[in-house]
PyMOL Python script that loads the backbone (N, CA, C, O; Angstrom):
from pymol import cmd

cmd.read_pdbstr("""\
ATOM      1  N   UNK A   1       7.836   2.139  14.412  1.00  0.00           N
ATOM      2  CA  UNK A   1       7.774   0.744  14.034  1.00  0.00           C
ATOM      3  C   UNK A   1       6.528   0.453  13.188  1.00  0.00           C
ATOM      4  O   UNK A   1       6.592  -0.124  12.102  1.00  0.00           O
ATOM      5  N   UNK A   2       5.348   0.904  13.771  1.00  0.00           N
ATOM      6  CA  UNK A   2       3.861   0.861  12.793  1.00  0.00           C
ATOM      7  C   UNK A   2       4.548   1.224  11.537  1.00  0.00           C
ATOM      8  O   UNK A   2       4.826   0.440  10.630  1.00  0.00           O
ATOM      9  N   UNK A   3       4.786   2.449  11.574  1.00  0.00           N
ATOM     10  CA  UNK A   3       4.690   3.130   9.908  1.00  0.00           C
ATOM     11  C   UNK A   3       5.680   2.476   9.022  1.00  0.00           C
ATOM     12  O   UNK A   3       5.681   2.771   7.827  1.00  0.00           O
ATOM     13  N   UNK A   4       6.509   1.629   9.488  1.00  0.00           N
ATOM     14  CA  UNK A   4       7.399   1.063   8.660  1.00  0.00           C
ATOM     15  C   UNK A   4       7.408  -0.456   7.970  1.00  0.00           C
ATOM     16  O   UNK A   4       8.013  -1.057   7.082  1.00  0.00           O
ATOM     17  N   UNK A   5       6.231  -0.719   9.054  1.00  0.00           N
ATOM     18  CA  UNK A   5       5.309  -1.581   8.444  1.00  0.00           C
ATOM     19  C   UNK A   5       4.002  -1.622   7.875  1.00  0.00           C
ATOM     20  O   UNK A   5       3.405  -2.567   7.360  1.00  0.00           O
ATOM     21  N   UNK A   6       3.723  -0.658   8.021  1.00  0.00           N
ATOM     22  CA  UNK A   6       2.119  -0.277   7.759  1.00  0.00           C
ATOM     23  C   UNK A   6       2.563  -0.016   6.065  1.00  0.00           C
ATOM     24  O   UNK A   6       1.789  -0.370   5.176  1.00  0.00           O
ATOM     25  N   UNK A   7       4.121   0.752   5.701  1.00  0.00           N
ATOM     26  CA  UNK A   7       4.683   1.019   4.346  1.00  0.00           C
ATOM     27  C   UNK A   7       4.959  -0.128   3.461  1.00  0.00           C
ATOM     28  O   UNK A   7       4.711  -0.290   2.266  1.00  0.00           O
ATOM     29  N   UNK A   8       5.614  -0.993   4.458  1.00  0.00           N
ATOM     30  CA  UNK A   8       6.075  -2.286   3.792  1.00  0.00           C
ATOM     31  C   UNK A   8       4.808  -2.803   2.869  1.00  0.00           C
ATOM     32  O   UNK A   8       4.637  -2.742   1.652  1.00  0.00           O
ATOM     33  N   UNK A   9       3.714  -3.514   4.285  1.00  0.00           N
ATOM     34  CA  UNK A   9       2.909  -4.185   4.035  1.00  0.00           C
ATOM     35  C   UNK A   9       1.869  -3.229   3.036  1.00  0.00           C
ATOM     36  O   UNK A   9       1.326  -3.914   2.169  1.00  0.00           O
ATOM     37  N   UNK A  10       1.504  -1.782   3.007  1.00  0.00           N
ATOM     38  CA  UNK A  10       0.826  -1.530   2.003  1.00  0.00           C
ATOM     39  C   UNK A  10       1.030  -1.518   0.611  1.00  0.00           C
ATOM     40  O   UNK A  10       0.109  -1.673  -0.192  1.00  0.00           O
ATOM     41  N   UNK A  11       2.565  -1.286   0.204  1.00  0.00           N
ATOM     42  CA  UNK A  11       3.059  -1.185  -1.325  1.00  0.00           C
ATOM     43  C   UNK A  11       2.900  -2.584  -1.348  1.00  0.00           C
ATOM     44  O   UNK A  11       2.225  -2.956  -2.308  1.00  0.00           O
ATOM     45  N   UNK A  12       3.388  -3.680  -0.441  1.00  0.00           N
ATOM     46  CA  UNK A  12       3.346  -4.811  -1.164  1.00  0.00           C
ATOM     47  C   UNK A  12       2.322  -5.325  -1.806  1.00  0.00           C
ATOM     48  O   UNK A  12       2.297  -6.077  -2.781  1.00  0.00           O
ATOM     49  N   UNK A  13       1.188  -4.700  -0.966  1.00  0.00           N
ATOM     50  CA  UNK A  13      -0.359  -5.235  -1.047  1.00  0.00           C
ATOM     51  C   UNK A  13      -0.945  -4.667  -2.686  1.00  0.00           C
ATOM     52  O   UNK A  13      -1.452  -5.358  -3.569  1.00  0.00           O
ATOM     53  N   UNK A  14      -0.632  -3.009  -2.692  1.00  0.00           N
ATOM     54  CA  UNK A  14      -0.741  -2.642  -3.673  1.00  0.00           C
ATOM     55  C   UNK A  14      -0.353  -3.778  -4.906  1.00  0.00           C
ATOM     56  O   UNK A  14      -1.183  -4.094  -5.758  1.00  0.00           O
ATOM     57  N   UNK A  15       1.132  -4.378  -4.861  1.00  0.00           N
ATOM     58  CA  UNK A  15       1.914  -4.814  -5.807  1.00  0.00           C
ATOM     59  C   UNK A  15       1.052  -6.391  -6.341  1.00  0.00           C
ATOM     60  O   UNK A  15       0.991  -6.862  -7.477  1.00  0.00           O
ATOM     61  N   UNK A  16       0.629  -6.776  -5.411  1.00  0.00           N
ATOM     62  CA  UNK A  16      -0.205  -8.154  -5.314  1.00  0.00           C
ATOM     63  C   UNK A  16      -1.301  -7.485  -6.450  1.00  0.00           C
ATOM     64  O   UNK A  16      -1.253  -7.674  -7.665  1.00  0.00           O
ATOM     65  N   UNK A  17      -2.199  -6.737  -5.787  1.00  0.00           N
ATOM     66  CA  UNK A  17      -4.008  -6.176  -6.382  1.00  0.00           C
ATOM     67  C   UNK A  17      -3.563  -5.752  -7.796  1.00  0.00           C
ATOM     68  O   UNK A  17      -4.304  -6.072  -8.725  1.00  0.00           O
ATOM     69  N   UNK A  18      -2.365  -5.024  -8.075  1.00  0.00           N
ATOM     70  CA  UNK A  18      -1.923  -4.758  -9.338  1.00  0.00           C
ATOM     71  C   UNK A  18      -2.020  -6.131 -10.798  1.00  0.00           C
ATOM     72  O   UNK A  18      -2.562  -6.161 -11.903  1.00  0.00           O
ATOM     73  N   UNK A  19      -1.132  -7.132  -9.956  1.00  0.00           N
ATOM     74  CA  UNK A  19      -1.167  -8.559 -10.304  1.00  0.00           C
ATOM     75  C   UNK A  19      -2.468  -9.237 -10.701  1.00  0.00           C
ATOM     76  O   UNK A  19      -2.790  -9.532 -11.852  1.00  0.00           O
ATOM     77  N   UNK A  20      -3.431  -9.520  -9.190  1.00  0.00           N
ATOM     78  CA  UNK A  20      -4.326  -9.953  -9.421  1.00  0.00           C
ATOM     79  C   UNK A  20      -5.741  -9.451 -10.645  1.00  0.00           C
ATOM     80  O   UNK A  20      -6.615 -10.093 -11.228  1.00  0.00           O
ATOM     81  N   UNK A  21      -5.334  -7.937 -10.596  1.00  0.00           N
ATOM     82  CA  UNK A  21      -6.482  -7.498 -11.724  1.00  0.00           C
ATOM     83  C   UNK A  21      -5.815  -7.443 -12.746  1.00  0.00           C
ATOM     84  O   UNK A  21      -6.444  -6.910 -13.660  1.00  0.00           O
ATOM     85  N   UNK A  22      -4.519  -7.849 -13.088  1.00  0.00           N
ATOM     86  CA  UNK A  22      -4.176  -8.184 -14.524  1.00  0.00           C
ATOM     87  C   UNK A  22      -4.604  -9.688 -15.006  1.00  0.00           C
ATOM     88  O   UNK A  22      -5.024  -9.999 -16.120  1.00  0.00           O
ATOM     89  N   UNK A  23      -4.398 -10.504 -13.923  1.00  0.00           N
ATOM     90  CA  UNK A  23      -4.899 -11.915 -14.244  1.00  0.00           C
ATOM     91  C   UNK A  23      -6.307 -11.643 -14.510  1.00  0.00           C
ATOM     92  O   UNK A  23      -6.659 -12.046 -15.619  1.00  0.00           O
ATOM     93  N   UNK A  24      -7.068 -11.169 -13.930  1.00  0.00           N
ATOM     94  CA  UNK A  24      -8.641 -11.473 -13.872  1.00  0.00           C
ATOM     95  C   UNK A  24      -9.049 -10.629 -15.069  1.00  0.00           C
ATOM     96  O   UNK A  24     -10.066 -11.067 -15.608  1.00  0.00           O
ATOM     97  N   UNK A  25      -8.506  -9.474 -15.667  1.00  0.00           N
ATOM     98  CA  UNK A  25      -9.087  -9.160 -16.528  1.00  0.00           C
ATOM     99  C   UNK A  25      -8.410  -9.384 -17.803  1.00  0.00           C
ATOM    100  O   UNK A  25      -8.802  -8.736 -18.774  1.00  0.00           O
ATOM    101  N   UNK A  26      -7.159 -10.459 -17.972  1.00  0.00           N
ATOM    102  CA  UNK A  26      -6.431 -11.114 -18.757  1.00  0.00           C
ATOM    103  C   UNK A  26      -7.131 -12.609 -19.341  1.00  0.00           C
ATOM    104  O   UNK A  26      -6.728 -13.210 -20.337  1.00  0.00           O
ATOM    105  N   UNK A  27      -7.922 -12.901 -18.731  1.00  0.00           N
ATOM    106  CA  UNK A  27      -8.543 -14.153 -19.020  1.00  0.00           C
ATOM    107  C   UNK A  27      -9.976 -13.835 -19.839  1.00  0.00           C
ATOM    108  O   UNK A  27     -10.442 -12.724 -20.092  1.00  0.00           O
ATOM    109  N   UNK A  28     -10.601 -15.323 -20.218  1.00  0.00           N
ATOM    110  CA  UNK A  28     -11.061 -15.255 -21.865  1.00  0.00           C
ATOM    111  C   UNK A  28     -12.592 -14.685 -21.410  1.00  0.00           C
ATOM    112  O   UNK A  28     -13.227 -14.015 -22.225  1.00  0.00           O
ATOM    113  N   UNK A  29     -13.093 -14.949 -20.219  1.00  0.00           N
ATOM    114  CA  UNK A  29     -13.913 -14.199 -19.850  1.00  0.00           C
ATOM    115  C   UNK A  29     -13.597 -13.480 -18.532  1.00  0.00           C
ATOM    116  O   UNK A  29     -13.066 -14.136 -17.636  1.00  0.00           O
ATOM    117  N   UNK A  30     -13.847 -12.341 -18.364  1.00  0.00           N
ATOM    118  CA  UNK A  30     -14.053 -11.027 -17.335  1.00  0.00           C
ATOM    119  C   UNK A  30     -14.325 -11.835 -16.037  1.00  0.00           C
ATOM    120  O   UNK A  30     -15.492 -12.162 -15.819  1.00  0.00           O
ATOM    121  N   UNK A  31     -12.946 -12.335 -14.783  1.00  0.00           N
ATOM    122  CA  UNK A  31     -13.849 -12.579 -13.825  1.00  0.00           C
ATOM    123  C   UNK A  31     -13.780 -11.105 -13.008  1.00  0.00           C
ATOM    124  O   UNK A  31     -12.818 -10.364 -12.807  1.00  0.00           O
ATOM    125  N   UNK A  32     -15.240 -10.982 -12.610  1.00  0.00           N
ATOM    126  CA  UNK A  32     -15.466  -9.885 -11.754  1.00  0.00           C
ATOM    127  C   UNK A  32     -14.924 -10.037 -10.328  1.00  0.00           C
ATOM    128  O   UNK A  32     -14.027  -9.237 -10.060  1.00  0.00           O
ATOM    129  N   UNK A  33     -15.250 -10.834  -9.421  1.00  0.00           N
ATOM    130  CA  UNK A  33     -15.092 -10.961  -8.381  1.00  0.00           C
ATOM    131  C   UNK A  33     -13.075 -11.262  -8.481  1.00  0.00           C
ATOM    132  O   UNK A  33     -12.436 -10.971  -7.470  1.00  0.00           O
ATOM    133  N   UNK A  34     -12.609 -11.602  -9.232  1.00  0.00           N
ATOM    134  CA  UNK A  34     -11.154 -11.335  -8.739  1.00  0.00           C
ATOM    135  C   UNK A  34     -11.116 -10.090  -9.401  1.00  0.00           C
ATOM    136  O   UNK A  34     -10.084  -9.563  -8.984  1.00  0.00           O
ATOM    137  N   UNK A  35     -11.808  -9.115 -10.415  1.00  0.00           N
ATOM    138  CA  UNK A  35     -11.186  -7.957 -10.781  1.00  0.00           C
ATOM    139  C   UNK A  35     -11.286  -6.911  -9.188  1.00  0.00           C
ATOM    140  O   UNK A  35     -10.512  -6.136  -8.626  1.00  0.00           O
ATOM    141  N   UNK A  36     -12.580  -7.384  -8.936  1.00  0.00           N
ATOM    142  CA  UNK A  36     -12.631  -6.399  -7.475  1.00  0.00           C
ATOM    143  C   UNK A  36     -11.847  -6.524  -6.458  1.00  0.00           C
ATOM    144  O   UNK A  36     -11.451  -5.435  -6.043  1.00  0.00           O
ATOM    145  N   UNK A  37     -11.343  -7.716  -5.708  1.00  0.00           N
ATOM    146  CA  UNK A  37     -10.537  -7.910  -5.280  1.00  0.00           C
ATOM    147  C   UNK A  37      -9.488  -7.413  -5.452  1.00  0.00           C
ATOM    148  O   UNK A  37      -8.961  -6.792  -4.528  1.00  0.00           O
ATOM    149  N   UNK A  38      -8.822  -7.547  -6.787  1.00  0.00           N
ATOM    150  CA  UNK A  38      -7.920  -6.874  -7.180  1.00  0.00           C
ATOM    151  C   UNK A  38      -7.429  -5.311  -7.403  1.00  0.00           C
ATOM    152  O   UNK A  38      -6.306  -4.880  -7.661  1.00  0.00           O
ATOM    153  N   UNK A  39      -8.778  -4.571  -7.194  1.00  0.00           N
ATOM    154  CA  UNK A  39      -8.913  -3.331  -7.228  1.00  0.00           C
ATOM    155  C   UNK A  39      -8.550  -2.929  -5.734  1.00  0.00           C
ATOM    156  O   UNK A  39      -7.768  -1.993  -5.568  1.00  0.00           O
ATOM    157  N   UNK A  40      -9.093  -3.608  -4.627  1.00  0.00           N
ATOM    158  CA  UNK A  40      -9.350  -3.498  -3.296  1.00  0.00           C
ATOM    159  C   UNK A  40      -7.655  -3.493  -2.479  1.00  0.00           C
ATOM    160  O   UNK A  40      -7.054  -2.806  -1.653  1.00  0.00           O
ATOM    161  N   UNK A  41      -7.468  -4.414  -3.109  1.00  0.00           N
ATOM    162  CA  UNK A  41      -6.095  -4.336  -2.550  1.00  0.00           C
ATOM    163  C   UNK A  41      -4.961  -3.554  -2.992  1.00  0.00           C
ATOM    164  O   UNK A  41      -3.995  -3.138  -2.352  1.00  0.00           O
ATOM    165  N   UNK A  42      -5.359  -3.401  -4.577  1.00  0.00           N
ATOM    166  CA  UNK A  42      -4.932  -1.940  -5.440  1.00  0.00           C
ATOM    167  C   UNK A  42      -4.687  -0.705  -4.320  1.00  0.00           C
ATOM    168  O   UNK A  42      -3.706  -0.340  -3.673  1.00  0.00           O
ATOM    169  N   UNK A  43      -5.997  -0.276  -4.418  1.00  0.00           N
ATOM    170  CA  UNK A  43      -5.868   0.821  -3.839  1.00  0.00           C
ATOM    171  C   UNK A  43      -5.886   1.150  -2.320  1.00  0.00           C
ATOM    172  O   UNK A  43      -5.599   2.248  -1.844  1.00  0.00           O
ATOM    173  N   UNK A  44      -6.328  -0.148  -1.506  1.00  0.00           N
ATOM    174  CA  UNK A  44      -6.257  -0.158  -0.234  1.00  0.00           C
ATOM    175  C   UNK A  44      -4.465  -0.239   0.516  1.00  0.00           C
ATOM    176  O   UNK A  44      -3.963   0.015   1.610  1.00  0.00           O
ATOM    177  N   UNK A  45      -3.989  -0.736  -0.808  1.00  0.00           N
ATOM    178  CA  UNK A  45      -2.194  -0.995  -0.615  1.00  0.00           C
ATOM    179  C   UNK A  45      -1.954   0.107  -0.568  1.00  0.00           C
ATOM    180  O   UNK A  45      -1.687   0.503   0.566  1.00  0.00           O
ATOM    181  N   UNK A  46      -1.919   1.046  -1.573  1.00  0.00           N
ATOM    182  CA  UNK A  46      -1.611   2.489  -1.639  1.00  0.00           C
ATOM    183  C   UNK A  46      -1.836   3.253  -0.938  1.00  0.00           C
ATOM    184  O   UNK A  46      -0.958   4.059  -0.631  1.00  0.00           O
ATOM    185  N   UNK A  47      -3.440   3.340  -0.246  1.00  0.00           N
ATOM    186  CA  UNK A  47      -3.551   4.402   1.062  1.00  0.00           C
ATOM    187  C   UNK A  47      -2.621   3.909   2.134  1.00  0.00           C
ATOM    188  O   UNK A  47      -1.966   4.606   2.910  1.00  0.00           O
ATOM    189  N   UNK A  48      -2.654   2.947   2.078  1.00  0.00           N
ATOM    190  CA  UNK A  48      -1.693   2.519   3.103  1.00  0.00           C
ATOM    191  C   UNK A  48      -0.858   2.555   3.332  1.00  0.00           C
ATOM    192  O   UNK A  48      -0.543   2.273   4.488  1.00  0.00           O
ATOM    193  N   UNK A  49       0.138   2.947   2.347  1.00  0.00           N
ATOM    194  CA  UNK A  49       1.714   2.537   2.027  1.00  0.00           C
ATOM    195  C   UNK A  49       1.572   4.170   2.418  1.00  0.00           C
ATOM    196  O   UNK A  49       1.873   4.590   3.535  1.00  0.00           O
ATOM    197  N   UNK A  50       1.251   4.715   1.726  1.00  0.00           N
ATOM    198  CA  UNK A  50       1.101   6.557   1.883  1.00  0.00           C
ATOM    199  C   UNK A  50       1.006   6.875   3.039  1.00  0.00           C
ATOM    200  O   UNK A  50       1.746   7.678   3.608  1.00  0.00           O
ATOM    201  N   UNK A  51      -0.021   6.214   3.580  1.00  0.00           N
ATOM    202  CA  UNK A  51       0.133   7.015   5.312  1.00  0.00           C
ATOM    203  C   UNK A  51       1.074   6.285   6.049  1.00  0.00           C
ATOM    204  O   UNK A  51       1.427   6.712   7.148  1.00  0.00           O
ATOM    205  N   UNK A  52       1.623   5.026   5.501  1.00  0.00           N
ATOM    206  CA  UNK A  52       2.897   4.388   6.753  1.00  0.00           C
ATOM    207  C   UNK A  52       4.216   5.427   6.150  1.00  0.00           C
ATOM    208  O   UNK A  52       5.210   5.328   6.869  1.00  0.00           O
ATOM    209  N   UNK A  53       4.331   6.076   5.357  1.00  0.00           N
ATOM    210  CA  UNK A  53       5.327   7.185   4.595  1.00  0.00           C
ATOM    211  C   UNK A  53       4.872   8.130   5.459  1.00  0.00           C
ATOM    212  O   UNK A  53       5.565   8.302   6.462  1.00  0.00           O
ATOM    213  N   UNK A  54       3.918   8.770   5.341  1.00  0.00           N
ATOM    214  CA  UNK A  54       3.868  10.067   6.516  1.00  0.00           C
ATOM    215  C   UNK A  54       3.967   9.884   7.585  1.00  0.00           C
ATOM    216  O   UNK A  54       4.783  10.558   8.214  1.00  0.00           O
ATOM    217  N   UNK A  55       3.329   9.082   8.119  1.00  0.00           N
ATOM    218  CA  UNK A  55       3.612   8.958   9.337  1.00  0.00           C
ATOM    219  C   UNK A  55       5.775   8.816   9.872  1.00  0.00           C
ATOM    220  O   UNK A  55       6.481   9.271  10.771  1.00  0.00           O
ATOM    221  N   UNK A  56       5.959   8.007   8.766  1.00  0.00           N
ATOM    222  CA  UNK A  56       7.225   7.439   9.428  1.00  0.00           C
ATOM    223  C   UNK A  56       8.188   9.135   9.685  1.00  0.00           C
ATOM    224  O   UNK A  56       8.755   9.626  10.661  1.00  0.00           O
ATOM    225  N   UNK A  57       7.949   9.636   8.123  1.00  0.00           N
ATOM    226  CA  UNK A  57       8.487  11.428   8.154  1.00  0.00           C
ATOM    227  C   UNK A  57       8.266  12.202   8.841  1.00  0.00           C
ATOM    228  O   UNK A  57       8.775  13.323   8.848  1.00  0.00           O
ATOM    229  N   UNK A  58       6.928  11.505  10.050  1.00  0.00           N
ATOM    230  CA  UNK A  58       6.578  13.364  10.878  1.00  0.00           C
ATOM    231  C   UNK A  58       7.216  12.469  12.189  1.00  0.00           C
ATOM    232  O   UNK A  58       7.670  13.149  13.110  1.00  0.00           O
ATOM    233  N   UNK A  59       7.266  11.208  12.302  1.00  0.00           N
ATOM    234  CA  UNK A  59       8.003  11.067  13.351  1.00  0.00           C
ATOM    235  C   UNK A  59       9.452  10.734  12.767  1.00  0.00           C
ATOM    236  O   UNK A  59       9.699   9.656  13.309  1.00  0.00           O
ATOM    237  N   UNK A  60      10.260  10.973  12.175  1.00  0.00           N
ATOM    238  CA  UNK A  60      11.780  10.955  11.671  1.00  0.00           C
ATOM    239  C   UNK A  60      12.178  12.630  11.996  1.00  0.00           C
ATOM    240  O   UNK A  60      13.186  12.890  12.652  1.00  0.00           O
ATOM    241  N   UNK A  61      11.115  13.911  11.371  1.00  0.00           N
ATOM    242  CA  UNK A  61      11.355  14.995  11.371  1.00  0.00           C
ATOM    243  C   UNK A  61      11.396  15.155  13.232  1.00  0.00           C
ATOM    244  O   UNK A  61      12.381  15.508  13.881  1.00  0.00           O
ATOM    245  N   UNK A  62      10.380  14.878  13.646  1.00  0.00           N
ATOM    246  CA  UNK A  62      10.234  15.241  15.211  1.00  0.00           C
ATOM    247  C   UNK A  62      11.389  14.477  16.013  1.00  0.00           C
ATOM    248  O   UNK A  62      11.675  14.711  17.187  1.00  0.00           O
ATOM    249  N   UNK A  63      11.990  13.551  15.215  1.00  0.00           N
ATOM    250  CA  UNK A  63      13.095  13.371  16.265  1.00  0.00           C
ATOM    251  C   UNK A  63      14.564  13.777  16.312  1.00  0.00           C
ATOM    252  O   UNK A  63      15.522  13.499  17.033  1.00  0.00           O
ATOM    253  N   UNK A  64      14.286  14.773  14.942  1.00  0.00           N
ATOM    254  CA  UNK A  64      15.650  15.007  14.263  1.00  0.00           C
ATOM    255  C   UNK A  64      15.386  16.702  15.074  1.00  0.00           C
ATOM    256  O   UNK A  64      16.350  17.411  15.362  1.00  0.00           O
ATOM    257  N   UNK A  65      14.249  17.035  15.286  1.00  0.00           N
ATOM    258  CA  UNK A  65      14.060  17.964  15.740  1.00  0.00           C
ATOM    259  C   UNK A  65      14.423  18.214  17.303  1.00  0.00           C
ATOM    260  O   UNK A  65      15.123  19.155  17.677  1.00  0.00           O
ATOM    261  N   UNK A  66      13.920  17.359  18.058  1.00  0.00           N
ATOM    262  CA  UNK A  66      14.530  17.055  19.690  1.00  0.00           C
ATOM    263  C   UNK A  66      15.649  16.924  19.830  1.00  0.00           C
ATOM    264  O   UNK A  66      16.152  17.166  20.927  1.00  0.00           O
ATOM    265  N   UNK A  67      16.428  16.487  18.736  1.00  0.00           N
ATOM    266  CA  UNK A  67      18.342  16.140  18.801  1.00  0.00           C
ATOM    267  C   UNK A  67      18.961  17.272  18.519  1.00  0.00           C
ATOM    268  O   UNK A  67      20.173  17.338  18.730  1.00  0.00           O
ATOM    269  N   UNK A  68      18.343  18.252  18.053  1.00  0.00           N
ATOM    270  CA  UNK A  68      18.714  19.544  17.636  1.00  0.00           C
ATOM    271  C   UNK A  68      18.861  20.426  18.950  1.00  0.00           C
ATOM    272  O   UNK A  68      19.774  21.199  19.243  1.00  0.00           O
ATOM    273  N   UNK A  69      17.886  20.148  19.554  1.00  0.00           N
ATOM    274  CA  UNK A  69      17.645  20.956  20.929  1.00  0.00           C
ATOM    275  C   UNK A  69      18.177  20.571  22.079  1.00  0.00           C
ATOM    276  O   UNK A  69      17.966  21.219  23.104  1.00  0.00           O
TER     277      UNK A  69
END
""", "prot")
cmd.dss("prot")
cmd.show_as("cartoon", "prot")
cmd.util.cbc("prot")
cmd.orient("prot")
């Protein structure tokens, strides 16, 4: 259940920080403080989304594995 939300909620997050540092560094002057933000959730979405993906596969594999047996 975590990892399938931990996936959801990280790509989405990613998808937001993607957004937000196009706005902030789309405008007539450079705001910094939303480019960082926008970085933060960038890449904090992505670790995230990545490990709610592994995780969900080593417990999908381990249960496909017990049904076997």
């Amino acid at each position: 259940m975590i990892a399938r939300l931990l996936a959801a909620l990280g790509f989405s997050a990613s998808g937001v920080g993607l957004t937000v540092y196009g706005m902030a560094t789309s405008m007539s002057s450079r705001n910094d403080s939303m480019a960082n933000i926008g970085l933060a959730l960038l890449f904090g979405g992505l670790i995230a989304g990545i490990i709610g993906v592994a995780i969900y596969r080593a417990d999908e594999k381990r249960a496909m594995r017990s049904h076997d047996s």
